[in-house]
C-alpha positions as a printed NumPy array, in Angstrom:
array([[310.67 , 166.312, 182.652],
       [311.566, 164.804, 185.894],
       [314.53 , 161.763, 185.819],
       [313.238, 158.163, 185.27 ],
       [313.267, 155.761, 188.67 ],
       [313.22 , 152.752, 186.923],
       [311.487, 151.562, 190.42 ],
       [308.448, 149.288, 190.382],
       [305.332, 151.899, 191.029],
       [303.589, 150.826, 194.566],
       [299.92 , 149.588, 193.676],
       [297.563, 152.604, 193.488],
       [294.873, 152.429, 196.416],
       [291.368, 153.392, 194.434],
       [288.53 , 153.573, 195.754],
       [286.232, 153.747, 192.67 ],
       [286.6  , 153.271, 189.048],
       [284.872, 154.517, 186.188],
       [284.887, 153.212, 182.782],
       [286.108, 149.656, 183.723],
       [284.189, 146.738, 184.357],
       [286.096, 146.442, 187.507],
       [288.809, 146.997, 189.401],
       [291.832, 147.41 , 187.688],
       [295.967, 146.905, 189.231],
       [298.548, 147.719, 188.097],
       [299.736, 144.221, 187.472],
       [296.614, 143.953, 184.705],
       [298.332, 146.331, 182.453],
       [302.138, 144.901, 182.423],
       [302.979, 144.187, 178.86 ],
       [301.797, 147.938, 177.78 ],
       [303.507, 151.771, 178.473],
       [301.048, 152.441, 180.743],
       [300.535, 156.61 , 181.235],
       [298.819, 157.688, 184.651],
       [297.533, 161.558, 184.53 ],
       [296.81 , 162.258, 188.168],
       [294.053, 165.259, 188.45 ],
       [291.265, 167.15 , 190.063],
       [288.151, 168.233, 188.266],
       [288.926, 171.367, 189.824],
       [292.257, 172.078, 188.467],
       [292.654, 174.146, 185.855],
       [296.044, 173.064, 184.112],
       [294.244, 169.749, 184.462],
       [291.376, 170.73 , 182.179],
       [293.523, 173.03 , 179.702],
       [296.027, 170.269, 179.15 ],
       [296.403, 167.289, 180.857],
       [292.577, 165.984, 180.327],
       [292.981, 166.611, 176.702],
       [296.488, 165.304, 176.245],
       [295.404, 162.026, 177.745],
       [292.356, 161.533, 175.775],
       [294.203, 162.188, 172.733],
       [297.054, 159.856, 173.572],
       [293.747, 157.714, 174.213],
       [292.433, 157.615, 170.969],
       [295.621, 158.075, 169.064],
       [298.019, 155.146, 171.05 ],
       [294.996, 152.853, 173.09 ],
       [295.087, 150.495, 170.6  ],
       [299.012, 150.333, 170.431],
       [300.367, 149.346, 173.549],
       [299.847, 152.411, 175.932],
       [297.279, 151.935, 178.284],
       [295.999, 155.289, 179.601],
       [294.43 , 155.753, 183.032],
       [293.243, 158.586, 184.686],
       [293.788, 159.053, 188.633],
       [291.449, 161.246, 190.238],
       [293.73 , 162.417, 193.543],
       [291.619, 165.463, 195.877],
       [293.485, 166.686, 198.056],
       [291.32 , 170.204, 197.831],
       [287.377, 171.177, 197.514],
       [286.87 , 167.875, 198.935],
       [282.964, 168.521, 199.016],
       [282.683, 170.05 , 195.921],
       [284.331, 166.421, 193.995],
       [282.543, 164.051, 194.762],
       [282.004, 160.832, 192.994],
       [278.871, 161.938, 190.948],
       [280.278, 164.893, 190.053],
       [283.068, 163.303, 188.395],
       [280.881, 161.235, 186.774],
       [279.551, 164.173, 185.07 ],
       [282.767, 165.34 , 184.422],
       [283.655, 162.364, 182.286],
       [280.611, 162.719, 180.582],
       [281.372, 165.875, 179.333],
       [285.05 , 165.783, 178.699],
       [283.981, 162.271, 176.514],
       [286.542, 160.552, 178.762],
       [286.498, 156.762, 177.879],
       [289.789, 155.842, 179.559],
       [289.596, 154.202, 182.384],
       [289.406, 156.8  , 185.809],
       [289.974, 155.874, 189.331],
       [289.255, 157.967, 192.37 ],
       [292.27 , 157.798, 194.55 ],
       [291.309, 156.612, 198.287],
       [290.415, 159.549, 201.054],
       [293.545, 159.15 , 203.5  ],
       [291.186, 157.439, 206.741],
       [292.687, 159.499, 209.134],
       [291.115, 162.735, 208.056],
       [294.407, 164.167, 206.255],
       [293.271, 165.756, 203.035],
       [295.938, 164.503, 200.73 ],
       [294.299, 161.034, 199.686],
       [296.151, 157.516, 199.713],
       [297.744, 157.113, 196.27 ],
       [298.798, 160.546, 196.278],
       [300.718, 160.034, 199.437],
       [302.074, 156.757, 198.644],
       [303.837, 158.595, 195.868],
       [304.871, 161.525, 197.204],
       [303.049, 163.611, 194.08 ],
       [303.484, 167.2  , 194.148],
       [300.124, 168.26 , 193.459],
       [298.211, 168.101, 189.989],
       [298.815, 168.055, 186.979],
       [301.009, 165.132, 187.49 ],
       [302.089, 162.48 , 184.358],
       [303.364, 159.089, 185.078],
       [304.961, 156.712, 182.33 ],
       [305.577, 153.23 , 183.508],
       [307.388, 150.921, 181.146],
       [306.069, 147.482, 180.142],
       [307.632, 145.75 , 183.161],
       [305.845, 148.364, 185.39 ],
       [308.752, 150.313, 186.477],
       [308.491, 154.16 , 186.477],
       [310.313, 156.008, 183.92 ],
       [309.005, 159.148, 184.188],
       [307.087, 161.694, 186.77 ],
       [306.346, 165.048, 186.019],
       [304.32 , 167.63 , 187.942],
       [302.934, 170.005, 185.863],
       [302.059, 170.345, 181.75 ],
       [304.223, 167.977, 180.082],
       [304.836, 168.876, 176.321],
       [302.888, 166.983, 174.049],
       [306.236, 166.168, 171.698],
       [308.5  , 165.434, 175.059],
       [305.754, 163.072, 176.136],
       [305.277, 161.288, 172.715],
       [309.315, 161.47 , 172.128],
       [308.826, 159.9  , 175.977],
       [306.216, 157.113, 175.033],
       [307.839, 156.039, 171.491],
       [311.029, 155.193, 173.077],
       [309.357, 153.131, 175.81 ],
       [307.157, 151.322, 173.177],
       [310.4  , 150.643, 170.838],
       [312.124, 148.696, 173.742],
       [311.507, 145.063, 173.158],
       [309.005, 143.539, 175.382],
       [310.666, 140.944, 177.959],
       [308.804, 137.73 , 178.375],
       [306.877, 137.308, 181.436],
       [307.994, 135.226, 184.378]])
């Protein structure tokens, strides 16, 4: 797994969101371990592990202080993800985390605006932010399901600092 930054993340720039009521920032989940899997529909270390991974640390850690979101980046097949097929894609993969579709670049680059703010690799790519919202840990590719939970237990044993 790739070195902590222990950087504030930059604010993702989404252009949709799915299961959310509405928008959600970054600052709306400090207080948690907030884990970010950034993937494409299309990608198939994305469907073999990383979808399932999240929506088991989903249902296993949502209601103890990790907030999962997933982070729909394109930066291939364009055409063939569009918003209503992901739609369908969290209907079928039972997603109920909250997804976000990372914003098209504007200036007709295909790697969208999120994805280029952070400099990701490609997909699959794991994020762990801390409770403060500083990033502790990237990784591009599969992360192991016991380095990510050794990962997310250490984060969530840290004590919590009051906000400002």
């Amino acid at each position: 797994m790739n070195a902590a930054t222990d950087a504030a993340m930059p604010e993702w720039d989404v252009a949709q969101w799915f299961n959310t009521d509405g928008p959600l920032r970054l600052a709306d989940l400090r207080g948690q371990v907030v884990l970010i899997h950034a993937f494409q529909m299309l990608c198939p270390g994305c469907v073999i592990h990383a979808i399932p991974q999240a929506r088991k640390l989903h249902e296993l850690y949502g209601d103890q202080g990790v907030a999962v979101v997933g982070l729909h980046t394109v930066f291939e097949h364009h055409d063939a993800m569009q918003p209503h097929a992901l739609l369908a894609f969290i209907h079928e993969y039972r997603l109920s985390f909250p997804v976000g579709v990372d914003a098209p670049s504007g200036d007709g680059q295909p790697i969208p605006r999120t994805m280029a703010r952070l400099g990701l690799q490609g997909t699959p790519t794991t994020l762990v932010l801390d409770r403060q919202g500083r990033l502790r840990l990237r990784h591009f590719g599969h992360v192991d399901d016991l380095q990510l939970g050794v990962a997310l237990g250490r984060l969530l044993a840290e004590p919590a600092v009051a906000a400002d």
